[in-house]
C-alpha positions in Angstrom: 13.7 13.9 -1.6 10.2 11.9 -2.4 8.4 14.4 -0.4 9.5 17.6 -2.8 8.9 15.0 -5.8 5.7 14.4 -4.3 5.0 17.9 -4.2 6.1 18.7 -7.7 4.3 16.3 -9.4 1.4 15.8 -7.5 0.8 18.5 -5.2 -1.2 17.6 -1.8 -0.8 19.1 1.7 2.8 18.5 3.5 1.0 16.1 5.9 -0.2 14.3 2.9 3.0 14.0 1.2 4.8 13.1 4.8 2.5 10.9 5.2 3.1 9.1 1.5 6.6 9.6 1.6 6.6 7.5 5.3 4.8 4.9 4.0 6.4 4.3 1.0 9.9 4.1 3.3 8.2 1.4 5.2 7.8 -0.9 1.9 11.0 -0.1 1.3 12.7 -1.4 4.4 9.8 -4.6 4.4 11.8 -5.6 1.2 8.1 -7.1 -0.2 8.0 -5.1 -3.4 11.6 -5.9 -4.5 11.2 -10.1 -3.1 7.9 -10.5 -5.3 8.5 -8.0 -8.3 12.7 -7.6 -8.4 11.7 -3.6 -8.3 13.6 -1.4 -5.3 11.8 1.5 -4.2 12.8 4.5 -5.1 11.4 8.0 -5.5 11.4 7.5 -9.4 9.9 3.8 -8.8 6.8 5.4 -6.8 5.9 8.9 -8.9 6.4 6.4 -11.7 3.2 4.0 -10.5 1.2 6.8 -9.1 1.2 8.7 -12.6 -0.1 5.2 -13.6 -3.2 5.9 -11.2 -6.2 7.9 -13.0 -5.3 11.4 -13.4 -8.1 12.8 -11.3 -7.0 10.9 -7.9 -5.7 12.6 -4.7 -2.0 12.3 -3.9 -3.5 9.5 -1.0 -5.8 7.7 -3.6 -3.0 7.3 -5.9 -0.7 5.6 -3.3 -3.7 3.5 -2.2 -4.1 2.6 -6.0 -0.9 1.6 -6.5 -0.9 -0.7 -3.4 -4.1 -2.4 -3.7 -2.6 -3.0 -7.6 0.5 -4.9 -5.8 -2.1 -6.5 -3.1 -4.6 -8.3 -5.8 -1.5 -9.5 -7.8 1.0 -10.7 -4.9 -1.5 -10.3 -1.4 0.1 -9.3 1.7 0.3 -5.6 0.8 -3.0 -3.9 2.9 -0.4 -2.8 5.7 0.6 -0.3 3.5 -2.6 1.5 2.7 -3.0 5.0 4.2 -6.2 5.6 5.4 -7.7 8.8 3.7 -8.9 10.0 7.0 -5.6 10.7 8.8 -3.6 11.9 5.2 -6.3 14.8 3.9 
């Protein structure tokens, strides 16, 4: 379901958006984003903060955005960066 979101707002290849879509399942199961901010992760909760991100930003650079947002306010979020290397 986030990975046709993904693609329908953003765009990006399929191994971008699987990527994305795997990454943002793993936050969800670690539980860190809803223990420090009350917020569960949902598909509406993360196209929600990447259209936050500056318009001009790769499906990857949005996610990474995002996170390193929730990183320099709570720390303890770098695990869930995707390195651009692997995604595009």
């Amino acid at each position: 379901m986030l990975r046709a979101e993904l693609a329908d707002t953003f765009g990006g290849s399929e191994r971008t958006r699987r990527i994305v879509a795997r990454t943002a399942s793993d936050l969800a199961d670690s539980g860190r984003l809803e223990g420090d901010m009350g917020i569960e992760v949902t598909p509406r909760t993360v196209i929600s903060n990447l259209e936050d991100a500056p318009e001009e930003y790769s499906l990857v650079e949005r996610w990474n955005w995002w996170v390193g947002s929730l990183d320099l306010s709570h720390g303890g979020y770098q695990r869930f960066f995707v390195r651009t290397n692997l995604a595009e």
